[in-house]
C-alpha positions as CSV (number, residue, x, y, z in Angstrom):
1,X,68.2,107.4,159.6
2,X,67.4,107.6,156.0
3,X,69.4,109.8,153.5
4,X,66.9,112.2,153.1
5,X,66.1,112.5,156.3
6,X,69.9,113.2,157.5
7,X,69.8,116.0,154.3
8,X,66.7,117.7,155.7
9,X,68.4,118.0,159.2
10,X,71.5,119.2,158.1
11,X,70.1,121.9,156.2
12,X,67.7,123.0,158.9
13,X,71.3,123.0,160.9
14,X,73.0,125.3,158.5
15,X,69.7,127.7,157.9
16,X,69.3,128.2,161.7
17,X,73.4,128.7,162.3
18,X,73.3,131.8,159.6
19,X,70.3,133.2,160.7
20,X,72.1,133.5,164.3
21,X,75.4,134.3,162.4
22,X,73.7,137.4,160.5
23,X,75.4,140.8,160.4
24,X,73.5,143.4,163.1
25,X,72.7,146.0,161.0
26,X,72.9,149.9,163.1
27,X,69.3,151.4,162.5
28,X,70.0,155.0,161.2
29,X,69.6,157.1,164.5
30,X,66.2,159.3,164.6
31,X,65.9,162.9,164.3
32,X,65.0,163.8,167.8
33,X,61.4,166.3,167.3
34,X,60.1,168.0,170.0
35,X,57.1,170.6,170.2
36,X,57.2,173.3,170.4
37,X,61.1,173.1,168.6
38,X,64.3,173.4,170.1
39,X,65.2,176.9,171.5
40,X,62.2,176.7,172.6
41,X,61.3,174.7,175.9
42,X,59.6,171.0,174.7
43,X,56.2,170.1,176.4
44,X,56.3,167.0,173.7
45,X,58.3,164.9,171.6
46,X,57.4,162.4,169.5
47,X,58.7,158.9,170.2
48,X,57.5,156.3,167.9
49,X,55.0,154.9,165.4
50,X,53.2,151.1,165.6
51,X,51.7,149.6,162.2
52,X,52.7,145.9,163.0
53,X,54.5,143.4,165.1
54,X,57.3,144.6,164.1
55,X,57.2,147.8,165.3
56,X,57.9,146.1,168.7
57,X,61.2,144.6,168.6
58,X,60.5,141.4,169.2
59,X,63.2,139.3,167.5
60,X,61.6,136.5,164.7
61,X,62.3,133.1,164.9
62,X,63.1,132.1,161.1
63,X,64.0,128.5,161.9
64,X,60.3,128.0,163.4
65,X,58.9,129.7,160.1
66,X,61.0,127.5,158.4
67,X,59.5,124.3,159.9
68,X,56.2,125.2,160.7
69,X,55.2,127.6,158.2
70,X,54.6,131.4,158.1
71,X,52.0,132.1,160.9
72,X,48.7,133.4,159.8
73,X,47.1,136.2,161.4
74,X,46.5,140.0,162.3
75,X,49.4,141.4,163.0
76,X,49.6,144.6,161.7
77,X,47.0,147.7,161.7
78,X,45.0,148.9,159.0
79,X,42.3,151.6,159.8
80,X,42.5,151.9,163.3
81,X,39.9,153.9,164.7
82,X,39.4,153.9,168.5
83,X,42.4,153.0,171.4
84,X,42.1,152.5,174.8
85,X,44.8,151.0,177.1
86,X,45.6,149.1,180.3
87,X,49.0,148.0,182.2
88,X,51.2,146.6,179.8
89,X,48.7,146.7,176.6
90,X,46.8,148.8,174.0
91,X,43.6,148.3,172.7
92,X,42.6,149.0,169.4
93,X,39.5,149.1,166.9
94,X,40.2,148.1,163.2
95,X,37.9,149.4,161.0
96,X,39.3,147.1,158.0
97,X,39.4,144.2,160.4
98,X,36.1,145.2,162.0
99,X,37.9,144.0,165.1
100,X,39.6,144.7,168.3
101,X,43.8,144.4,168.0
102,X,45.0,144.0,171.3
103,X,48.8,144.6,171.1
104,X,51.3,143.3,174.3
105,X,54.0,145.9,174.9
106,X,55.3,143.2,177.3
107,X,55.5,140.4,174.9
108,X,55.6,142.4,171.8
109,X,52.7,140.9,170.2
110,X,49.9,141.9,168.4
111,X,46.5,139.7,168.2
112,X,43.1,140.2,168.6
113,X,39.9,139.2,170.5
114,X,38.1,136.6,169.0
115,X,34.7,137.8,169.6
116,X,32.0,135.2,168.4
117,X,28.1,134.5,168.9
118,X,26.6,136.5,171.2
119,X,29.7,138.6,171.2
120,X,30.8,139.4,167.7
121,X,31.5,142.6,166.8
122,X,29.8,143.7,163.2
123,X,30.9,147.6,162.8
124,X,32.9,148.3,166.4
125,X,33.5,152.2,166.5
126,X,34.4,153.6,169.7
127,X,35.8,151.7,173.2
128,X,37.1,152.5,176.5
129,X,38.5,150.4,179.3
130,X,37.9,150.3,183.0
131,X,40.5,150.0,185.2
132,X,39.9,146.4,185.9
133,X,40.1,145.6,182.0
134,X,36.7,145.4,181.0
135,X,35.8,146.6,177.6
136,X,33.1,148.1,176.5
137,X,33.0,149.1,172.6
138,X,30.3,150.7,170.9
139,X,29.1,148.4,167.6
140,X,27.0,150.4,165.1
141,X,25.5,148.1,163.1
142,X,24.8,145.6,166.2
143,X,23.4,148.8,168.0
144,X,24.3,147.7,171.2
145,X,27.0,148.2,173.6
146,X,29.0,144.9,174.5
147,X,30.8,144.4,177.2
148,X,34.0,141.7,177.3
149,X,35.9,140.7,180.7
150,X,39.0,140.6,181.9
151,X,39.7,137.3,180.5
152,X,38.3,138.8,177.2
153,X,35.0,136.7,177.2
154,X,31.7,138.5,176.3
155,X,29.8,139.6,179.5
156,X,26.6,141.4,177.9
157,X,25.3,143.7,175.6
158,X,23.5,146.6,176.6
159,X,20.5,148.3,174.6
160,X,17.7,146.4,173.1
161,X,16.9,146.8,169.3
162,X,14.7,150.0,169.7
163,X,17.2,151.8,172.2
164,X,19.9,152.9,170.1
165,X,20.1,153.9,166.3
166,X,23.5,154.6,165.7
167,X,25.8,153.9,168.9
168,X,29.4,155.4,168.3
169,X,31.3,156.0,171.0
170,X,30.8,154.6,174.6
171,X,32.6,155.8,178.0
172,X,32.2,154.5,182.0
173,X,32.0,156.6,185.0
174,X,31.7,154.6,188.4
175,X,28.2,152.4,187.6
176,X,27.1,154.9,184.3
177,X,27.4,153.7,181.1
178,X,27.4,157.2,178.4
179,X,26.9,156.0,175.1
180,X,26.6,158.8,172.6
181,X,24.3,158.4,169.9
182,X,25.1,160.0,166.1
183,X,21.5,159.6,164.6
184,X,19.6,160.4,167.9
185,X,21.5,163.2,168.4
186,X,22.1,162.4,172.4
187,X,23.9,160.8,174.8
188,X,22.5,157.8,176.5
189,X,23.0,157.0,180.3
190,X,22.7,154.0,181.7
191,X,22.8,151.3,184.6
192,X,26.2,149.8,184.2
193,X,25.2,146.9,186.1
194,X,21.5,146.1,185.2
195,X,21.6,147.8,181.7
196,X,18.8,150.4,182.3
197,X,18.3,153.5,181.1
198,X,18.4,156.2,183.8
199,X,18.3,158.9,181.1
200,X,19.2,160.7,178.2
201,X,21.0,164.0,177.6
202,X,20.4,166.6,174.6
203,X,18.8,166.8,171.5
204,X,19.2,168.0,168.4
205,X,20.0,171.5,167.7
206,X,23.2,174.3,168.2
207,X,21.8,175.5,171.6
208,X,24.1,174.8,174.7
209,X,23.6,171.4,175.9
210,X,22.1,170.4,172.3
211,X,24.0,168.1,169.6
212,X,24.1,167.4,166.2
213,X,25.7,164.2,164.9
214,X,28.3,163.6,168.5
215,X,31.2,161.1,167.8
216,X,32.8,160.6,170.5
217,X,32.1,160.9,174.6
218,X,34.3,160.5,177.4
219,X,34.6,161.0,181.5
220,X,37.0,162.5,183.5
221,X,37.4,161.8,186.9
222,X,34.8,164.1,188.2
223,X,31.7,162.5,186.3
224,X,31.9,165.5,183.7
225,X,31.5,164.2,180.2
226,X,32.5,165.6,176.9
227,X,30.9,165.4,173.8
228,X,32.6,165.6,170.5
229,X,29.4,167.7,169.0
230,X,30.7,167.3,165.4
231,X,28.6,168.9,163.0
232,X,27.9,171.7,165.3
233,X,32.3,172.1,165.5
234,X,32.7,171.8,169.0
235,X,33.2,169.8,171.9
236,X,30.4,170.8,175.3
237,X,31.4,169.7,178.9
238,X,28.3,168.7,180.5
239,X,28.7,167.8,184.2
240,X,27.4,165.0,186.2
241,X,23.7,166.2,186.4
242,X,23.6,166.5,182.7
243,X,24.1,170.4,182.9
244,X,26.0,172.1,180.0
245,X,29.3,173.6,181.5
246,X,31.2,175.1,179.3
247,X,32.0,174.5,174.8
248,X,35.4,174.4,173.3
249,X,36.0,175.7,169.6
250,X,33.6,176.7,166.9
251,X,33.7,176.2,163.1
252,X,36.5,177.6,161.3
253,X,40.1,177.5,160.2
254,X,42.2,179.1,162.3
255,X,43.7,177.9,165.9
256,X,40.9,177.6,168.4
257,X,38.4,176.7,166.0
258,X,37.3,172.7,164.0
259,X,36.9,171.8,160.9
260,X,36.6,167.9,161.2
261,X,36.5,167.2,165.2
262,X,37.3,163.5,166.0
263,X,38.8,161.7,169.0
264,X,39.0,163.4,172.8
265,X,40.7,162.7,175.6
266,X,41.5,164.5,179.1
267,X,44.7,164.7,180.6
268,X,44.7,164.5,185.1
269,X,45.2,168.3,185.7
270,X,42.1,168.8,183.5
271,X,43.4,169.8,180.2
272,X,41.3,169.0,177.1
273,X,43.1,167.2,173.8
274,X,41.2,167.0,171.0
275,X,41.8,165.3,167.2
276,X,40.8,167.2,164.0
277,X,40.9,165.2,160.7
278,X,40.7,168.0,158.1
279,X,43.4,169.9,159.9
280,X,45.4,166.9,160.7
281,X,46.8,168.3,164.3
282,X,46.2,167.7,168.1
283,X,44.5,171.0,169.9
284,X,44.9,171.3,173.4
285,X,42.8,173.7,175.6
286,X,42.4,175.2,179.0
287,X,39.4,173.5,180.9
288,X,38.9,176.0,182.8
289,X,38.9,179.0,180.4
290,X,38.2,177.1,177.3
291,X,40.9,178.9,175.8
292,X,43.3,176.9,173.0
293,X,46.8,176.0,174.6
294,X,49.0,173.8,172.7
295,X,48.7,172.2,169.3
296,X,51.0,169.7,167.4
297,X,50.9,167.7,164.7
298,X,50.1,168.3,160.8
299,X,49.9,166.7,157.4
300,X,52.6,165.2,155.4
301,X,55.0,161.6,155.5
302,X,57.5,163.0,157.8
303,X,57.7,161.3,161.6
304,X,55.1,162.7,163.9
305,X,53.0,163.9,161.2
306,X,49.2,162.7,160.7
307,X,46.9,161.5,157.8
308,X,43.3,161.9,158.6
309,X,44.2,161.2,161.9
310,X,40.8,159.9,164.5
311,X,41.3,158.5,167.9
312,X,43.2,159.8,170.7
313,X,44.0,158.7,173.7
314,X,46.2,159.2,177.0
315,X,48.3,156.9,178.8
316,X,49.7,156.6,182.3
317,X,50.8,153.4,182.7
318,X,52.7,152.9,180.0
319,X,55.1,154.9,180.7
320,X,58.1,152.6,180.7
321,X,57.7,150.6,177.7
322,X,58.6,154.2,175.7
323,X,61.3,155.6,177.7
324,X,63.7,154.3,175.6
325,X,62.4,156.4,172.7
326,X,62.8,159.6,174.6
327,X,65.9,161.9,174.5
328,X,68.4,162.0,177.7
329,X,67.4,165.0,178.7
330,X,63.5,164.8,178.3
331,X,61.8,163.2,181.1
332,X,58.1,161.7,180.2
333,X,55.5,162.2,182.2
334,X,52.4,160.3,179.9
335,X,52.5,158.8,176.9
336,X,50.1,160.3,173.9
337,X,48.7,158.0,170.9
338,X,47.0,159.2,168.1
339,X,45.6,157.1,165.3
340,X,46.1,157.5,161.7
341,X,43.2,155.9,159.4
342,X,45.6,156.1,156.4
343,X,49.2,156.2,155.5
344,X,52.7,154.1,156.9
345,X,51.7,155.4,160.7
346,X,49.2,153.8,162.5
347,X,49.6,154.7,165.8
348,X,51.6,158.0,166.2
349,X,53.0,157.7,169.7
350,X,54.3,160.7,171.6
351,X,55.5,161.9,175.1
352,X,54.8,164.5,177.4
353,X,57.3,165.7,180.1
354,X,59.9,168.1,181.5
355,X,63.1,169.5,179.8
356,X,65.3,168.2,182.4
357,X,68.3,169.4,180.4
358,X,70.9,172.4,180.7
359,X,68.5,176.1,180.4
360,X,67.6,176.9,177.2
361,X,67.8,180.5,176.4
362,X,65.0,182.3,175.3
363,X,62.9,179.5,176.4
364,X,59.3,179.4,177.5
365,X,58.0,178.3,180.7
Protein backbone atom coordinates (compact mmCIF):
# COMPACT_ATOMS: atom_id res chain seq x y z
CA UNK A 1 0.00 0.00 0.00
CA UNK A 2 1.33 3.31 -1.05
CA UNK A 3 2.32 6.07 1.46
CA UNK A 4 -0.39 8.21 0.66
CA UNK A 5 -2.73 5.85 0.58
CA UNK A 6 -1.89 4.41 4.26
CA UNK A 7 -2.01 8.53 5.25
CA UNK A 8 -5.53 8.89 3.88
CA UNK A 9 -6.69 5.75 5.85
CA UNK A 10 -5.27 6.73 8.91
CA UNK A 11 -6.77 9.94 8.94
CA UNK A 12 -10.21 8.74 8.01
CA UNK A 13 -9.37 6.38 11.24
CA UNK A 14 -8.70 9.24 13.54
CA UNK A 15 -11.74 11.59 12.02
CA UNK A 16 -14.27 8.77 12.51
CA UNK A 17 -12.79 7.72 16.25
CA UNK A 18 -13.41 11.62 17.47
CA UNK A 19 -16.54 12.06 15.94
CA UNK A 20 -17.73 8.81 18.07
CA UNK A 21 -15.51 10.20 20.95
CA UNK A 22 -17.40 13.68 20.95
CA UNK A 23 -18.76 15.17 24.22
CA UNK A 24 -22.90 14.69 24.45
CA UNK A 25 -23.93 17.97 24.91
CA UNK A 26 -27.49 18.17 27.48
CA UNK A 27 -30.07 20.16 25.25
CA UNK A 28 -31.38 22.95 27.62
CA UNK A 29 -34.76 21.40 28.92
CA UNK A 30 -38.02 23.10 27.24
CA UNK A 31 -40.43 25.23 28.90
CA UNK A 32 -43.37 22.96 29.14
CA UNK A 33 -46.61 25.41 27.50
CA UNK A 34 -49.91 24.32 27.74
CA UNK A 35 -53.27 26.11 26.65
CA UNK A 36 -55.16 27.33 28.29
CA UNK A 37 -51.98 27.88 31.12
CA UNK A 38 -51.31 26.13 34.16
CA UNK A 39 -53.84 26.65 37.03
CA UNK A 40 -55.86 26.22 34.57
CA UNK A 41 -56.86 22.58 33.18
CA UNK A 42 -54.61 22.01 29.62
CA UNK A 43 -56.77 20.85 26.56
CA UNK A 44 -53.16 21.48 24.59
CA UNK A 45 -49.59 21.74 24.76
CA UNK A 46 -47.30 22.39 22.32
CA UNK A 47 -44.75 19.69 21.64
CA UNK A 48 -42.40 20.47 18.89
CA UNK A 49 -41.42 22.42 15.80
CA UNK A 50 -40.00 20.56 12.23
CA UNK A 51 -37.99 22.97 9.71
CA UNK A 52 -35.39 20.16 8.59
CA UNK A 53 -33.91 16.78 9.04
CA UNK A 54 -32.71 17.69 11.90
CA UNK A 55 -35.52 18.35 13.70
CA UNK A 56 -35.87 14.53 13.78
CA UNK A 57 -33.14 13.13 15.70
CA UNK A 58 -31.72 11.17 13.47
CA UNK A 59 -27.98 10.89 14.33
CA UNK A 60 -25.46 12.12 11.15
CA UNK A 61 -22.92 10.07 9.81
CA UNK A 62 -19.80 12.56 9.36
CA UNK A 63 -17.39 9.81 8.31
CA UNK A 64 -19.79 9.04 5.22
CA UNK A 65 -19.93 12.96 4.47
CA UNK A 66 -16.37 12.84 4.82
CA UNK A 67 -15.92 10.18 2.02
CA UNK A 68 -18.74 10.67 -0.10
CA UNK A 69 -19.44 14.18 0.04
CA UNK A 70 -22.22 16.42 1.62
CA UNK A 71 -25.55 14.88 0.24
CA UNK A 72 -27.57 17.15 -2.00
CA UNK A 73 -31.09 17.54 -1.54
CA UNK A 74 -34.42 18.96 0.20
CA UNK A 75 -34.14 18.52 3.43
CA UNK A 76 -35.49 21.18 5.09
CA UNK A 77 -38.88 23.29 4.66
CA UNK A 78 -39.29 26.57 3.34
CA UNK A 79 -42.91 27.85 2.62
CA UNK A 80 -44.90 25.06 3.44
CA UNK A 81 -48.33 25.48 2.66
CA UNK A 82 -50.61 22.39 2.67
CA UNK A 83 -50.01 18.93 5.17
CA UNK A 84 -51.71 15.85 5.12
CA UNK A 85 -50.55 12.62 6.84
CA UNK A 86 -50.53 8.80 6.89
CA UNK A 87 -49.00 5.97 9.41
CA UNK A 88 -45.69 6.85 10.18
CA UNK A 89 -45.35 10.02 7.61
CA UNK A 90 -46.35 13.64 6.80
CA UNK A 91 -46.98 15.17 3.71
CA UNK A 92 -46.20 18.47 2.80
CA UNK A 93 -46.56 21.23 -0.05
CA UNK A 94 -43.56 23.66 -0.51
CA UNK A 95 -44.45 26.62 -1.98
CA UNK A 96 -40.60 27.61 -2.49
CA UNK A 97 -39.90 24.12 -3.72
CA UNK A 98 -43.13 23.90 -5.65
CA UNK A 99 -43.09 20.33 -4.37
CA UNK A 100 -44.41 17.76 -2.14
CA UNK A 101 -41.82 17.01 1.14
CA UNK A 102 -42.69 13.80 2.44
CA UNK A 103 -40.93 13.51 5.84
CA UNK A 104 -40.54 9.72 7.63
CA UNK A 105 -41.16 9.99 11.35
CA UNK A 106 -39.96 6.34 11.27
CA UNK A 107 -36.71 6.86 9.66
CA UNK A 108 -36.32 10.46 10.37
CA UNK A 109 -36.00 11.61 6.92
CA UNK A 110 -37.11 14.16 4.89
CA UNK A 111 -37.40 13.93 0.82
CA UNK A 112 -39.69 14.51 -1.65
CA UNK A 113 -41.74 13.06 -4.52
CA UNK A 114 -40.16 13.25 -7.71
CA UNK A 115 -43.09 14.11 -9.79
CA UNK A 116 -42.14 14.23 -13.55
CA UNK A 117 -43.96 14.22 -17.08
CA UNK A 118 -47.37 13.71 -16.95
CA UNK A 119 -47.12 14.15 -13.25
CA UNK A 120 -45.17 17.22 -12.42
CA UNK A 121 -46.40 19.48 -10.21
CA UNK A 122 -46.18 23.41 -11.50
CA UNK A 123 -47.97 25.53 -8.53
CA UNK A 124 -49.25 22.56 -6.02
CA UNK A 125 -51.62 24.32 -3.36
CA UNK A 126 -53.78 22.20 -1.40
CA UNK A 127 -53.60 17.99 -0.77
CA UNK A 128 -55.21 15.47 1.15
CA UNK A 129 -54.63 11.71 1.62
CA UNK A 130 -56.82 8.73 1.52
CA UNK A 131 -56.47 6.20 3.89
CA UNK A 132 -54.76 3.88 1.47
CA UNK A 133 -51.99 6.72 0.70
CA UNK A 134 -53.17 8.09 -2.41
CA UNK A 135 -52.62 11.71 -2.93
CA UNK A 136 -54.37 13.98 -4.52
CA UNK A 137 -53.08 17.72 -4.60
CA UNK A 138 -54.64 20.54 -6.22
CA UNK A 139 -51.98 22.30 -8.89
CA UNK A 140 -53.02 25.84 -9.87
CA UNK A 141 -51.24 26.63 -12.67
CA UNK A 142 -51.55 22.90 -14.18
CA UNK A 143 -55.40 23.36 -13.38
CA UNK A 144 -55.94 19.95 -12.72
CA UNK A 145 -56.14 17.60 -9.91
CA UNK A 146 -53.40 14.84 -9.91
CA UNK A 147 -53.57 11.87 -8.32
CA UNK A 148 -50.20 9.83 -7.14
CA UNK A 149 -50.32 6.11 -5.61
CA UNK A 150 -49.23 4.42 -2.92
CA UNK A 151 -45.91 3.72 -4.35
CA UNK A 152 -45.91 7.51 -5.18
CA UNK A 153 -46.23 7.14 -9.01
CA UNK A 154 -48.77 9.43 -10.93
CA UNK A 155 -52.21 7.73 -11.43
CA UNK A 156 -54.19 10.59 -13.33
CA UNK A 157 -55.17 13.99 -13.47
CA UNK A 158 -58.51 14.95 -13.22
CA UNK A 159 -60.15 18.15 -15.10
CA UNK A 160 -59.57 19.01 -18.64
CA UNK A 161 -58.16 22.51 -19.62
CA UNK A 162 -61.69 24.29 -19.69
CA UNK A 163 -62.92 22.60 -16.22
CA UNK A 164 -61.10 24.35 -13.67
CA UNK A 165 -59.59 27.99 -13.52
CA UNK A 166 -57.90 28.23 -10.43
CA UNK A 167 -58.02 24.72 -8.51
CA UNK A 168 -56.74 25.30 -4.77
CA UNK A 169 -57.61 22.96 -2.51
CA UNK A 170 -58.95 19.35 -3.15
CA UNK A 171 -60.57 16.82 -0.53
CA UNK A 172 -62.04 12.87 -0.98
CA UNK A 173 -65.16 11.52 0.42
CA UNK A 174 -65.88 7.70 -0.47
CA UNK A 175 -65.81 7.93 -4.69
CA UNK A 176 -66.24 12.19 -4.66
CA UNK A 177 -63.59 14.13 -5.56
CA UNK A 178 -64.48 18.19 -4.01
CA UNK A 179 -62.13 20.46 -5.53
CA UNK A 180 -62.80 24.06 -4.62
CA UNK A 181 -62.30 26.59 -7.08
CA UNK A 182 -60.90 30.33 -6.15
CA UNK A 183 -61.71 32.14 -9.56
CA UNK A 184 -65.00 30.09 -10.18
CA UNK A 185 -66.16 30.81 -7.04
CA UNK A 186 -67.46 26.96 -6.45
CA UNK A 187 -66.78 23.81 -5.46
CA UNK A 188 -66.44 21.07 -8.01
CA UNK A 189 -67.66 17.36 -7.48
CA UNK A 190 -66.56 14.79 -9.16
CA UNK A 191 -66.31 10.95 -10.17
CA UNK A 192 -63.33 9.85 -8.22
CA UNK A 193 -62.89 6.91 -10.32
CA UNK A 194 -63.90 7.97 -13.92
CA UNK A 195 -63.07 11.80 -13.45
CA UNK A 196 -66.50 13.17 -14.26
CA UNK A 197 -68.26 15.87 -13.17
CA UNK A 198 -71.37 14.96 -11.23
CA UNK A 199 -71.84 18.63 -10.24
CA UNK A 200 -70.97 21.78 -8.93
CA UNK A 201 -71.90 23.68 -5.71
CA UNK A 202 -72.26 27.61 -5.18
CA UNK A 203 -71.58 30.65 -6.89
CA UNK A 204 -70.53 33.79 -6.32
CA UNK A 205 -72.05 35.96 -3.87
CA UNK A 206 -72.48 36.41 0.45
CA UNK A 207 -75.84 34.41 0.36
CA UNK A 208 -75.87 31.07 2.33
CA UNK A 209 -74.53 28.41 0.22
CA UNK A 210 -72.67 31.16 -2.08
CA UNK A 211 -68.69 31.91 -2.11
CA UNK A 212 -66.36 34.32 -2.90
CA UNK A 213 -62.73 33.41 -3.46
CA UNK A 214 -62.91 29.54 -1.21
CA UNK A 215 -59.36 28.32 -0.25
CA UNK A 216 -59.59 25.50 1.24
CA UNK A 217 -62.39 22.35 1.34
CA UNK A 218 -62.44 19.40 3.35
CA UNK A 219 -64.79 16.17 4.48
CA UNK A 220 -65.59 14.79 7.56
CA UNK A 221 -66.76 11.59 7.99
CA UNK A 222 -70.38 12.12 7.28
CA UNK A 223 -69.93 13.53 3.58
CA UNK A 224 -70.37 17.22 4.92
CA UNK A 225 -67.91 19.56 3.44
CA UNK A 226 -66.49 22.83 4.61
CA UNK A 227 -65.58 25.60 2.68
CA UNK A 228 -63.04 28.10 3.78
CA UNK A 229 -65.33 31.07 2.06
CA UNK A 230 -62.44 33.60 2.36
CA UNK A 231 -63.36 36.86 1.18
CA UNK A 232 -66.76 36.49 2.47
CA UNK A 233 -64.77 35.71 6.29
CA UNK A 234 -66.30 32.52 7.06
CA UNK A 235 -66.26 29.01 6.71
CA UNK A 236 -70.18 27.24 5.47
CA UNK A 237 -70.89 23.51 6.17
CA UNK A 238 -72.71 22.20 3.28
CA UNK A 239 -73.84 18.59 3.67
CA UNK A 240 -73.79 15.73 1.30
CA UNK A 241 -76.69 16.96 -1.05
CA UNK A 242 -74.89 20.21 -1.42
CA UNK A 243 -77.33 22.01 1.05
CA UNK A 244 -75.86 24.91 3.17
CA UNK A 245 -76.00 23.79 6.92
CA UNK A 246 -74.70 25.96 9.02
CA UNK A 247 -71.53 29.27 8.77
CA UNK A 248 -68.87 29.76 11.26
CA UNK A 249 -67.45 33.37 11.89
CA UNK A 250 -67.93 36.64 10.18
CA UNK A 251 -65.50 39.56 9.41
CA UNK A 252 -63.97 41.24 12.21
CA UNK A 253 -61.42 41.36 14.97
CA UNK A 254 -62.50 40.01 17.84
CA UNK A 255 -62.86 36.09 18.97
CA UNK A 256 -65.45 34.36 16.87
CA UNK A 257 -64.85 36.46 13.96
CA UNK A 258 -61.72 36.28 10.59
CA UNK A 259 -59.71 38.45 9.28
CA UNK A 260 -57.47 36.29 7.02
CA UNK A 261 -59.13 32.59 7.08
CA UNK A 262 -56.82 29.82 5.87
CA UNK A 263 -56.39 26.17 6.54
CA UNK A 264 -59.41 23.80 8.18
CA UNK A 265 -59.60 20.74 9.62
CA UNK A 266 -62.21 18.60 11.77
CA UNK A 267 -61.48 16.78 14.67
CA UNK A 268 -63.74 12.98 15.17
CA UNK A 269 -66.39 14.37 17.79
CA UNK A 270 -67.10 17.05 15.19
CA UNK A 271 -65.29 20.09 16.29
CA UNK A 272 -64.26 22.63 13.69
CA UNK A 273 -60.30 24.09 13.78
CA UNK A 274 -59.71 26.77 11.70
CA UNK A 275 -56.23 28.85 10.75
CA UNK A 276 -56.26 32.73 10.43
CA UNK A 277 -53.12 34.45 9.05
CA UNK A 278 -53.73 38.02 10.00
CA UNK A 279 -54.48 37.01 13.56
CA UNK A 280 -51.88 34.44 13.67
CA UNK A 281 -54.01 31.88 16.05
CA UNK A 282 -55.98 28.47 15.76
CA UNK A 283 -59.99 28.98 16.46
CA UNK A 284 -61.88 26.20 17.48
CA UNK A 285 -65.71 26.01 17.33
CA UNK A 286 -68.85 24.06 18.28
CA UNK A 287 -70.22 22.20 15.12
CA UNK A 288 -73.19 22.02 16.36
CA UNK A 289 -73.87 25.57 17.62
CA UNK A 290 -71.29 27.30 15.57
CA UNK A 291 -70.33 28.91 18.64
CA UNK A 292 -66.25 29.73 19.10
CA UNK A 293 -64.67 27.26 21.72
CA UNK A 294 -61.03 27.25 22.14
CA UNK A 295 -58.26 29.32 20.54
CA UNK A 296 -54.37 29.20 20.80
CA UNK A 297 -51.70 30.41 19.23
CA UNK A 298 -50.45 34.13 18.33
CA UNK A 299 -47.63 36.16 16.78
CA UNK A 300 -44.09 36.49 17.96
CA UNK A 301 -40.56 34.11 18.03
CA UNK A 302 -41.44 32.36 21.17
CA UNK A 303 -42.26 28.33 20.94
CA UNK A 304 -45.74 27.67 19.89
CA UNK A 305 -46.18 30.91 18.41
CA UNK A 306 -47.13 31.48 14.56
CA UNK A 307 -45.95 33.68 11.59
CA UNK A 308 -48.59 33.96 8.97
CA UNK A 309 -49.44 30.65 9.73
CA UNK A 310 -51.74 28.56 6.56
CA UNK A 311 -52.37 24.84 6.75
CA UNK A 312 -53.68 22.81 9.40
CA UNK A 313 -54.25 19.64 9.87
CA UNK A 314 -55.14 16.70 12.43
CA UNK A 315 -53.49 13.60 13.14
CA UNK A 316 -54.41 10.26 14.71
CA UNK A 317 -51.96 8.03 13.85
CA UNK A 318 -49.19 9.66 14.80
CA UNK A 319 -49.61 9.65 17.97
CA UNK A 320 -46.52 7.86 19.22
CA UNK A 321 -43.80 9.36 17.41
CA UNK A 322 -44.63 12.72 19.81
CA UNK A 323 -45.17 11.29 23.06
CA UNK A 324 -41.95 11.85 24.08
CA UNK A 325 -42.45 15.62 23.72
CA UNK A 326 -45.35 15.55 26.05
CA UNK A 327 -45.29 16.25 29.86
CA UNK A 328 -45.69 13.14 32.43
CA UNK A 329 -48.73 14.08 33.42
CA UNK A 330 -50.43 15.07 29.93
CA UNK A 331 -51.75 12.22 28.12
CA UNK A 332 -52.23 13.01 24.12
CA UNK A 333 -55.04 12.04 22.53
CA UNK A 334 -54.16 13.67 18.55
CA UNK A 335 -51.57 15.30 17.42
CA UNK A 336 -52.12 19.09 15.77
CA UNK A 337 -49.77 20.66 12.96
CA UNK A 338 -49.95 23.99 11.82
CA UNK A 339 -47.76 25.48 9.19
CA UNK A 340 -45.88 28.62 9.26
CA UNK A 341 -45.13 30.22 5.70
CA UNK A 342 -42.36 32.31 7.31
CA UNK A 343 -40.05 32.45 10.28
CA UNK A 344 -37.54 29.46 12.22
CA UNK A 345 -40.99 27.22 12.66
CA UNK A 346 -42.25 25.41 9.92
CA UNK A 347 -44.35 22.95 11.22
CA UNK A 348 -45.74 23.97 14.80
CA UNK A 349 -46.66 20.68 16.24
CA UNK A 350 -48.97 20.38 19.23
CA UNK A 351 -51.04 17.82 21.36
CA UNK A 352 -54.35 17.40 22.46
CA UNK A 353 -55.27 15.29 25.60
CA UNK A 354 -56.24 14.82 29.24
CA UNK A 355 -54.55 16.31 32.44
CA UNK A 356 -53.92 13.02 33.91
CA UNK A 357 -52.03 14.72 36.76
CA UNK A 358 -52.83 15.52 40.53
CA UNK A 359 -56.41 18.14 40.60
CA UNK A 360 -55.68 21.49 39.78
CA UNK A 361 -57.54 23.89 41.87
CA UNK A 362 -59.59 26.33 40.26
CA UNK A 363 -59.43 24.35 37.20
CA UNK A 364 -61.84 24.12 34.29
CA UNK A 365 -63.55 21.13 33.13
Amino acid sequence: MKKAQIKFVLLALIFFLVGCAAPVVKKMEQEVIFYPPLPQQPKLQFLTSISSEDDLGKAKSDFKEFLLGKEVSIKRLEKPYDIGSSKGKLFVLDKSFNKLIIIDLINKKIDYLRDQRLGALNDPSGIWISKDETKYIADMKRKQVIAFGPDNRFLKAYGDKDMFEKPVDVAVFENNLYVADMKKNKIFVLNKLTGKLIKTIGKIGVKEGEFYKPTHVIADRKGNIYVNDAFNYRIQKIDALGRHVRTFGQIGDTLGSFARPKGVDIDREGHLYVVDAAFENVQIFDNKTGKLLFFFGGSGSAPGSMYLPAGIHIDYENVEYFNKYADKDFKLKYILYVLNTFGKDKINVYGFGDWIGKSISGGGD
